[in-house]
Wavefront OBJ file of the C-alpha trace (Angstrom):
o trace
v 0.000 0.000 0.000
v 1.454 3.537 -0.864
v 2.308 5.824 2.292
v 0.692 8.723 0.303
v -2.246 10.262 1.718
v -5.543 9.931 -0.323
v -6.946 13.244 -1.309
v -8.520 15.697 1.370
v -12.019 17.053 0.404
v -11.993 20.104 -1.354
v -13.549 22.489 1.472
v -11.165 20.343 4.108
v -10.445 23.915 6.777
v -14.035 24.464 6.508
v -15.063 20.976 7.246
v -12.593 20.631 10.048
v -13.776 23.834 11.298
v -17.161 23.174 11.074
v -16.627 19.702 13.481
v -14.497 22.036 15.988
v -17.560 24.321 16.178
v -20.068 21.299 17.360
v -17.487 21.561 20.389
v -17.647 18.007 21.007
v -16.728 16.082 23.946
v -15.200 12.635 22.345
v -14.770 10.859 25.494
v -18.318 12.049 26.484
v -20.844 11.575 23.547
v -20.899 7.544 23.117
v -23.612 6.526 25.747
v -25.742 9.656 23.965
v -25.743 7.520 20.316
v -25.449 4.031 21.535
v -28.795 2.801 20.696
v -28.836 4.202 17.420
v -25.293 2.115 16.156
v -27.038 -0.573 17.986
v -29.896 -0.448 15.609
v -27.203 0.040 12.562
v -26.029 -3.215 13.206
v -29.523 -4.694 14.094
v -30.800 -3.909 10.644
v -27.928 -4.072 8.546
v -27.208 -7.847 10.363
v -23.454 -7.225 11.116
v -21.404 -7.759 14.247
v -19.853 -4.213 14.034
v -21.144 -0.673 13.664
v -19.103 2.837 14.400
v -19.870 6.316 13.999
v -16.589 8.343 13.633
v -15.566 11.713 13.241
v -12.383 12.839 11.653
v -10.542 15.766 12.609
v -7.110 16.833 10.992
v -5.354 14.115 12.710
v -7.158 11.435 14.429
v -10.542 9.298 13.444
v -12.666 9.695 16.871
v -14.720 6.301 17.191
v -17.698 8.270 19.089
v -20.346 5.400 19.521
v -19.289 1.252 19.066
v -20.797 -1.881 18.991
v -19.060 -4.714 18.724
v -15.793 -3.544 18.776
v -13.567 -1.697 21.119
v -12.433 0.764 19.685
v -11.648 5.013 20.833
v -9.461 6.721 18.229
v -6.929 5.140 14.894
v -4.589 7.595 12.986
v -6.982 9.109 10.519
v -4.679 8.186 7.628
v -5.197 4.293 9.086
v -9.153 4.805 8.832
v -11.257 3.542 5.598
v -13.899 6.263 6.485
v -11.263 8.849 5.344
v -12.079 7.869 2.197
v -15.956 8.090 2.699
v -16.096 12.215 3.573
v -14.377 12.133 0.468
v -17.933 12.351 -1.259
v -21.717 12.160 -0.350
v -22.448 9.178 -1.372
v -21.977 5.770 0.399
v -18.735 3.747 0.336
v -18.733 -0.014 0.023
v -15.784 -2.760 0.197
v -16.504 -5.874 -0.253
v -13.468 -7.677 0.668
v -11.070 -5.840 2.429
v -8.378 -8.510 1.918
v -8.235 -7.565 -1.862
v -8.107 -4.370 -1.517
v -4.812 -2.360 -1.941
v -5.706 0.367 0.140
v -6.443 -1.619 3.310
v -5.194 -4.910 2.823
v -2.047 -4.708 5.241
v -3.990 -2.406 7.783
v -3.845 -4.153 11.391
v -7.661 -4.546 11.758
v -7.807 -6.348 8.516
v -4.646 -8.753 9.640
v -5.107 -9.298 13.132
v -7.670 -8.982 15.214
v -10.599 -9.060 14.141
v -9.685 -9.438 10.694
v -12.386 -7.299 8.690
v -13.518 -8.421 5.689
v -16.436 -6.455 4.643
v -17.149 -2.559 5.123
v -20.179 0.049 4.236
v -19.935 3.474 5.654
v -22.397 6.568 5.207
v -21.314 10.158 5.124
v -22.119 12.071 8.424
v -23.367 15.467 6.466
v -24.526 18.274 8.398
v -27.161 20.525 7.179
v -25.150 23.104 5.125
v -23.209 20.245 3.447
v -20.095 19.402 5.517
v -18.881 15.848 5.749
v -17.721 15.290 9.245
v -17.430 11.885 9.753
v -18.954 8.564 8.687
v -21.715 6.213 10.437
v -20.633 2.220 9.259
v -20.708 -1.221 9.256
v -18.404 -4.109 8.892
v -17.986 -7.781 9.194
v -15.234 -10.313 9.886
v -16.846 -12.185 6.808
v -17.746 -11.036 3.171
v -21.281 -9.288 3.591
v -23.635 -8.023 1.120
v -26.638 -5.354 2.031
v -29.659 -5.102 0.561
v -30.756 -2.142 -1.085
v -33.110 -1.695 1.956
v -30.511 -2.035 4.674
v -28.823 0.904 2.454
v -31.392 2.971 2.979
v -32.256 2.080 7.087
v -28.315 2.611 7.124
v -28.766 6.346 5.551
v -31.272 6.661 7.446
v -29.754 6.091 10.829
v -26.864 8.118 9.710
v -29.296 11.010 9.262
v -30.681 10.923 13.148
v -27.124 10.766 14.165
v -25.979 13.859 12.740
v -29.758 15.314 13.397
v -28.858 14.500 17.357
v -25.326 15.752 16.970
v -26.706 19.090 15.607
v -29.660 19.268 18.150
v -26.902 18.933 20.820
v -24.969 21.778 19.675
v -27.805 24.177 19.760
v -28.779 22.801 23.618
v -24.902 23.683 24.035
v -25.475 27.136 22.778
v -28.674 27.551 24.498
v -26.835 26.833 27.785
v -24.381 29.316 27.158
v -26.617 32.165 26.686
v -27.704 31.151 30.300
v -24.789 31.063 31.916
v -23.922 34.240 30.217
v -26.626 35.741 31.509
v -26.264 34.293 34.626
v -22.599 35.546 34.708
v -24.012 38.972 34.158
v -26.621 38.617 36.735
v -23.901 37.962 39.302
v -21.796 41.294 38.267
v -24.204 43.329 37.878
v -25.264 42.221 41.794
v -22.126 42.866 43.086
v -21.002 46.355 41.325
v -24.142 47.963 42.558
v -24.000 46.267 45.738
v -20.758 48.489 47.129
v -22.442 51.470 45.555
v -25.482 51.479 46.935
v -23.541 50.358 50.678
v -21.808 53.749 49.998
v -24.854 55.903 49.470
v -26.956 54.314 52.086
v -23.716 55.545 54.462
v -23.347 58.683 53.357
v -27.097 58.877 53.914
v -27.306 58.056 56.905
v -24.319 60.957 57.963
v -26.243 63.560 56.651
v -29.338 62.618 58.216
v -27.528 62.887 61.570
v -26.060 65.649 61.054
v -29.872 67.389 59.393
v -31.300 66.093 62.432
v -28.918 68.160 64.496
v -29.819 71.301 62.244
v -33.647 70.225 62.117
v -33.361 70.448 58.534
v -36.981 68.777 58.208
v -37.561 68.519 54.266
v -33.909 67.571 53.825
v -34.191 64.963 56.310
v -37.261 63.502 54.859
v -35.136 63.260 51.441
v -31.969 61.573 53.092
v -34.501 59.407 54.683
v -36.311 58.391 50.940
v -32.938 57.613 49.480
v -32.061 55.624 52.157
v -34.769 53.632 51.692
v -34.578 53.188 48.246
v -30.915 52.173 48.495
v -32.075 49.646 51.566
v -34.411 48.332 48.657
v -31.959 48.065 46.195
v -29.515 45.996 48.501
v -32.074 43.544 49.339
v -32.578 42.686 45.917
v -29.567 42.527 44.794
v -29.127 40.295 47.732
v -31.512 38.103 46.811
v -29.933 38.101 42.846
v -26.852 36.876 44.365
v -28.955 34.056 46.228
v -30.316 32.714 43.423
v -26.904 32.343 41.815
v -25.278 30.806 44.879
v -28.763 28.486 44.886
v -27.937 27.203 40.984
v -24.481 27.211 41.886
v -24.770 24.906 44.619
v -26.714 22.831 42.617
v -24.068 22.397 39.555
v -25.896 24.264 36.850
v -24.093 27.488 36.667
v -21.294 24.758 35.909
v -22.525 22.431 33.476
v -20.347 24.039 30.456
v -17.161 24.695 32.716
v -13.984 23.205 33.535
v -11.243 23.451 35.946
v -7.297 22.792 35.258
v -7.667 19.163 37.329
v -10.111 18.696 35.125
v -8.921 19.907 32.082
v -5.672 17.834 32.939
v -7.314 14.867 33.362
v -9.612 15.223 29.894
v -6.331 15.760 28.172
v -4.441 12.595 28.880
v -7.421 10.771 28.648
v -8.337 11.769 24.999
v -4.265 11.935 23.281
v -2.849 9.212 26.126
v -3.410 6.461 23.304
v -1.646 8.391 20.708
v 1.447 9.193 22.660
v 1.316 5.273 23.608
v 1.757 4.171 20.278
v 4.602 5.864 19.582
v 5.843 5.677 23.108
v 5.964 9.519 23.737
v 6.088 10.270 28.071
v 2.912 12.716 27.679
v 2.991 14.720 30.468
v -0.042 17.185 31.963
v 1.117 19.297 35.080
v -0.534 21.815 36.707
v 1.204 24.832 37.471
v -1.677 26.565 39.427
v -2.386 26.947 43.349
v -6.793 26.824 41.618
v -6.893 23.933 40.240
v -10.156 24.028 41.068
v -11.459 27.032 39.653
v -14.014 27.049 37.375
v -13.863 28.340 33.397
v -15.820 27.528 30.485
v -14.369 24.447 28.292
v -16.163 26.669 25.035
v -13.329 25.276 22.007
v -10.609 24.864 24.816
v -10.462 21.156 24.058
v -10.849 21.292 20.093
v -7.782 24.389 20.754
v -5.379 22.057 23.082
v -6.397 18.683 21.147
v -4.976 19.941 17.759
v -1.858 21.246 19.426
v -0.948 18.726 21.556
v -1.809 15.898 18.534
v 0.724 18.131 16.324
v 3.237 17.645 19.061
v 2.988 13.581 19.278
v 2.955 13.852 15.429
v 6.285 15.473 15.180
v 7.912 14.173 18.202
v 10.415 10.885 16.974
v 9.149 7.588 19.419
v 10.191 7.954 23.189
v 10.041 11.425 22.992
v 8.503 13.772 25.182
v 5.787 15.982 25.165
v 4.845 18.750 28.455
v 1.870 20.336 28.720
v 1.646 22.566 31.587
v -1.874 24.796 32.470
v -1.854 28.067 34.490
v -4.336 30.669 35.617
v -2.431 33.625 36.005
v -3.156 37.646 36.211
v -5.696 37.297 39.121
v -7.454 34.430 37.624
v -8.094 36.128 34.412
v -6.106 34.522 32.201
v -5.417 30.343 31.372
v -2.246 29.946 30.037
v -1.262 27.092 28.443
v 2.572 25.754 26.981
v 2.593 22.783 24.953
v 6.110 22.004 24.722
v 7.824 18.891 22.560
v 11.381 17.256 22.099
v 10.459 17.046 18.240
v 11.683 17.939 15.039
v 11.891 20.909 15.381
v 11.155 24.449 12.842
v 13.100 26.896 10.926
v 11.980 30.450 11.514
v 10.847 30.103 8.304
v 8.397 27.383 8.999
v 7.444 29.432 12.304
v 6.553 32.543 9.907
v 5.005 29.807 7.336
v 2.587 28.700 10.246
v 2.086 32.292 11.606
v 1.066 33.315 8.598
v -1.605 30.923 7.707
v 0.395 29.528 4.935
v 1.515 26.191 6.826
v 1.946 23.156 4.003
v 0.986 19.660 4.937
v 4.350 17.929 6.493
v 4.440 14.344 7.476
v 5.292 13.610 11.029
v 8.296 11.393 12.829
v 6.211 8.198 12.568
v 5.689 8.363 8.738
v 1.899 9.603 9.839
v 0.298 11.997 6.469
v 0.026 15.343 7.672
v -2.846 17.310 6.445
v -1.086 20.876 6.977
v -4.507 21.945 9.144
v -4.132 21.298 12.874
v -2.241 24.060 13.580
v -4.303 26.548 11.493
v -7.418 25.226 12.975
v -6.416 25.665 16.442
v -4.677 29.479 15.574
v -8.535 30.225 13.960
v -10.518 28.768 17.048
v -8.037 30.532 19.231
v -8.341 33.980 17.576
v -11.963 33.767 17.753
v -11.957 33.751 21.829
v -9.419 36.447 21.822
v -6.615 34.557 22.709
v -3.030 34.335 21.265
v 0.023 32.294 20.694
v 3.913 32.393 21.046
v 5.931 30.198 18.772
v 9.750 28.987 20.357
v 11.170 26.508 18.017
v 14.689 24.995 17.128
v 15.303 22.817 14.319
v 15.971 19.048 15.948
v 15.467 20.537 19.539
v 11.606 20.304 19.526
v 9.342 22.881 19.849
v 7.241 25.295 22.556
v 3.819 26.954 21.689
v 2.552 29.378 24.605
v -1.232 30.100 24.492
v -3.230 32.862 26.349
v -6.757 32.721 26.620
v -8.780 35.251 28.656
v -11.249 33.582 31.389
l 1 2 3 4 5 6 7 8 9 10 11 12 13 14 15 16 17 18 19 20 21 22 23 24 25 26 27 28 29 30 31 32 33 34 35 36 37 38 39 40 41 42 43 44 45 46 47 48 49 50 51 52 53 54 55 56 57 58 59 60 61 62 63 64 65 66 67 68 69 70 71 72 73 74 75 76 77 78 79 80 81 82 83 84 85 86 87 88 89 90 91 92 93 94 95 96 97 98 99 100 101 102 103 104 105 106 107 108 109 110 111 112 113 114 115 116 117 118 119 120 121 122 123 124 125 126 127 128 129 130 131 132 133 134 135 136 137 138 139 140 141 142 143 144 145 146 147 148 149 150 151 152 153 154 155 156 157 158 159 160 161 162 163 164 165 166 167 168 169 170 171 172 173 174 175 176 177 178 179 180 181 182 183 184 185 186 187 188 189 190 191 192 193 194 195 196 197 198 199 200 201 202 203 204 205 206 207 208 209 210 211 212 213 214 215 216 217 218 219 220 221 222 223 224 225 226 227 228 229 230 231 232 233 234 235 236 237 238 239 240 241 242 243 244 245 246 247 248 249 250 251 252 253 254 255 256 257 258 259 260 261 262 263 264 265 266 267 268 269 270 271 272 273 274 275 276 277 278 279 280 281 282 283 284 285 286 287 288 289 290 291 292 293 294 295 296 297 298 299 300 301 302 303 304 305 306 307 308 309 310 311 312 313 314 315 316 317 318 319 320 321 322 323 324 325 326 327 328 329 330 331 332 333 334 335 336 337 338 339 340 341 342 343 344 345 346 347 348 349 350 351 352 353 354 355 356 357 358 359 360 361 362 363 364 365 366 367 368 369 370 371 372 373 374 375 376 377 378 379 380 381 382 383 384 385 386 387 388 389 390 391 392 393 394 395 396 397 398 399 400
């Protein structure tokens, strides 16, 4: 089989981009589609079904039955070749087939034989990923089982789209609820200060037996007294939602964030026996801040660095909340390959050319771009340190 990559769609940054905006959790989404790859391989009467999603690197196995399987080098994957158009992609016998023929899963274990796989195609026409099915034996499907297939595939990207707007939805709230919170405290010392000075003047009318001006002292003390109590009871209901985790829901914390980490790029870093490390570096690791494209920002970073990092290598990521807790900074930081300044300006300026990595993986040229993008968009920014055969540090800073 040739180590050349197959073709990228045409509209590949957009399509990439387009699966970073659904924000999605990978480790979190497969007990939300379960049933419905269940039902792909009741109907279609094979042992395995899969929905995956491809980002620029790495397939993301989202929902499985009857296999075990999390995440494959997306050059490894046969459903790279299904977002390659909108219609369906069959293979009847895997063993004859040049493309996958030496791939693992077709020589060991468990030794596919037959594959179908449907185009996950969101509503304006991006190809994000593929719903399929295989077999360890030669298969054929009915035109009907097609068509239940397609039309699985359908509710799954329906549900993946639903649960991006209920994302959405949520953050509006906790927006709003964020709001609610400030607003409550910045006219709580205010009003403190008025209802003092108040009640100085109203002492000191009293003394003069200023009558009118002591009946106005006295009206704006009340309504600052009225003012206080509800802003009291705003804050209330925030601690109230707070206490009960919804105020939360969306939000992370650098233990957290630490842990999702070496969860999710762990099993890429095994494989080519790269020490990933996740440290840290903050006294509030505990403190909450919203997860909105952090993951989908760190994940294509910290994939470049395994890519481009030779086997038992190292890669550091450290996280930090510094400048009075409003600002996460982040330094992903590899004993790669390396850049030239050149390269480093290449990247910078959004003119990065696909590369392949230490392990012989294809490189797609968009990982970095995509992250740089999703970064820009929360007002963040980056710092580039690089050496040619030394490795490579990227510093992020992303306002909380």
């Amino acid at each position: 089989m040739s180590d050349q990559a197959p073709s990228i769609p045409e509209n590949e940054f957009e399509r990439v981009l387009k699966l970073s905006e659904f924000d999605i959790e990978y480790s979190e989404i497969h007990s939300k589609l379960n049933e419905l790859t269940e039902l792909a391989a009741f109907v279609t009467g094979t042992p395995i079904s899969l929905v995956n999603l491809l980002d620029t690197n790495t397939q993301w196995t989202v929902s499985n039955h009857g296999m075990d399987i999390n995440q494959i080098p997306r050059e490894d994957s046969v459903c790279q070749h299904v977002i390659l158009d909108d219609l369906p992609l069959e293979v009847e016998d895997m063993q004859l087939d040049e493309r996958f023929k030496n791939k693992n899963y077709v020589t060991d274990d468990p030794h596919i034989r037959y594959y179908y796989g449907v185009p996950l195609i969101t509503q304006d026409g991006y190809r994000i990923g593929a719903m399929c099915v295989m077999d360890t034996k030669l298969h054929e499907l009915s035109k009907k089982k097609q068509k239940y297939l397609k039309i699985i595939a359908n509710q799954v990207i329906t549900f993946i789209e639903n649960e991006h707007k209920l994302k959405l939805m949520h953050n509006n709230i906790e927006y709003l609820k964020e709001m609610q919170r400030k607003v409550s405290h910045d006219i709580r010392g205010p009003i403190g200060g008025i209802i003092g000075i108040s009640e100085i003047l109203y002492d000191q009318a009293e003394e003069s037996k200023l009558d009118e001006f002591m009946e106005l002292l006295n009206l704006i003390s009340k309504g600052g007294e009225s003012l206080l109590e509800l802003a009291d009871e705003i804050l209330k209901d925030f601690e109230r939602e707070t206490i009960e985790g919804n105020i939360y829901a969306n939000r992370l914390t650098l233990e957290i964030l630490k842990s999702k980490l070496k969860n999710l790029y762990q099993p890429q870093a095994s494989a080519k026996n790269i020490d990933l490390q996740v440290h840290v570096k903050s006294q509030k690791g505990d403190l909450p801040f919203t997860k909105h494209k952090l993951l989908q920002i760190l994940g294509n970073l910290i994939s470049n660095a395994i890519k481009f990092t030779p086997n038992g290598g190292t890669v550091k990521v450290s996280l930090n909340i510094e400048k009075t807790d409003k600002e996460l900074v982040v330094i992903v930081k590899d004993s790669g390959v390396g850049m030239s300044q050149k390269q480093i300006d290449s990247l910078i300026g959004d003119k990065g050319e696909s590369t392949k990595g230490t392990g012989k993986e294809s490189g797609y040229g968009y990982g970095f771009k995509i992250a740089k993008h999703l970064l820009e968009s929360i007002k963040g920014s980056l710092f580039i340190e690089s050496t040619e055969s030394k490795g490579t540090t990227i510093t992020i800073h992303i306002p909380l």
